[in-house]
C-alpha positions in Angstrom: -11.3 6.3 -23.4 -9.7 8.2 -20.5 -9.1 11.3 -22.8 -12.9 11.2 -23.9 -14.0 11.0 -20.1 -11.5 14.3 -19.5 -12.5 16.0 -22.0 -16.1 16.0 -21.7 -15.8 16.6 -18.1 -14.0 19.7 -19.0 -16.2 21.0 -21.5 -18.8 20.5 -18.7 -16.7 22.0 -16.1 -16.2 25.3 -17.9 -20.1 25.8 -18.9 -21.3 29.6 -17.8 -25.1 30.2 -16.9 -26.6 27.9 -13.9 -23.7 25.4 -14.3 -20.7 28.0 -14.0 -18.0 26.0 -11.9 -20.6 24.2 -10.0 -18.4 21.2 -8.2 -16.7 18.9 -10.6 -17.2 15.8 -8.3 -21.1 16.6 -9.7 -20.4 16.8 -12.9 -18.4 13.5 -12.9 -21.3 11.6 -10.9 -23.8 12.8 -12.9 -22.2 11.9 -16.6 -20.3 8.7 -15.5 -22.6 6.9 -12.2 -21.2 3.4 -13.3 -17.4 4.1 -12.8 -15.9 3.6 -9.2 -15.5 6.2 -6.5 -11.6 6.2 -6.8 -12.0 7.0 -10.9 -14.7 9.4 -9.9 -12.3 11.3 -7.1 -9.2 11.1 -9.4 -11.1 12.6 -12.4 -12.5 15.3 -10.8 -9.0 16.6 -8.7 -7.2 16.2 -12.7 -10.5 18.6 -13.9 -10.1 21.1 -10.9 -6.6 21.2 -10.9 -6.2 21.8 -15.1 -8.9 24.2 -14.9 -7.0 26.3 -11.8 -3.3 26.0 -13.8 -4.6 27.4 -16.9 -6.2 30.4 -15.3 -3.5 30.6 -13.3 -1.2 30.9 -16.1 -3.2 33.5 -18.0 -3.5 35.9 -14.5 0.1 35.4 -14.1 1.1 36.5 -17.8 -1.2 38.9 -18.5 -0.2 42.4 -18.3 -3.5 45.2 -17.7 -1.2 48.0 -18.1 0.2 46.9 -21.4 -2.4 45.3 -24.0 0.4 45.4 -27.2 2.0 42.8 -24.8 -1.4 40.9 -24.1 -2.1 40.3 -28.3 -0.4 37.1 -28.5 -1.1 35.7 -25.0 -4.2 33.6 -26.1 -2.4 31.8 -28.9 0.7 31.0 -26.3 -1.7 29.9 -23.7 -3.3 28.0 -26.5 0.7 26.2 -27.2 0.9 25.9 -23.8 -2.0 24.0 -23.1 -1.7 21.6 -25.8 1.9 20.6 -24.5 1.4 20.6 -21.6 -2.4 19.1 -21.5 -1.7 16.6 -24.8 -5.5 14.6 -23.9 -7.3 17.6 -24.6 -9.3 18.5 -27.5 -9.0 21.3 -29.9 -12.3 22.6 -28.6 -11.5 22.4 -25.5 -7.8 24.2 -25.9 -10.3 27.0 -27.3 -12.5 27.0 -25.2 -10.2 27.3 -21.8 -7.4 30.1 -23.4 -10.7 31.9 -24.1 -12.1 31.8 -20.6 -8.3 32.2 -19.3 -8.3 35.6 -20.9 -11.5 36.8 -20.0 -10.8 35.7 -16.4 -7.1 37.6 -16.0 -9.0 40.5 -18.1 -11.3 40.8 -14.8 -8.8 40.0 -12.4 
């Protein structure tokens, strides 16, 4: 159940448009009211701090002056998530080695 809850969160956390990184705490209130405050608080601080070490890790490897270097980064990042974040979805591995590119792209 715990995966499900982080994953969805997630999915929700990384949404562009009017919902691009509004606060997680939000997000968590407004999809699961009935859990408690602590749960809430500890969802939300796994959600920001996943979402902050996985653009992290694509700004820190990713190389603007050399893009031959750059071609495999996504599906490394992609490995790298999945170890290292095993409750997350395939979608969701997609989803943030995507936006982890894009983002070290714009610095």
């Amino acid at each position: 159940m715990k995966d499900e809850i982080l994953n969805r969160v997630f999915a929700a956390a990384l949404e562009f448009g009017e919902n691009f990184h509004r606060p997680i705490m939000e997000i968590v209130e407004e999809l699961y009211p009935y859990i408690s405050s602590d749960e809430k608080t500890s969802i939300a601080n796994e959600i920001k701090q996943t979402r902050e070490t996985i653009e992290r890790y694509f700004y820190d490897k990713y190389d603007p002056q050399n893009e031959e270097a750059n071609k495999g980064l996504q599906d490394q990042g992609k490995q790298w998530i999945k170890s290292k974040y095993a409750w997350m979805n395939y979608e969701n591995v997609n989803r943030a080695a995507s936006q982890g590119m894009y983002y070290a792209w714009h610095g």
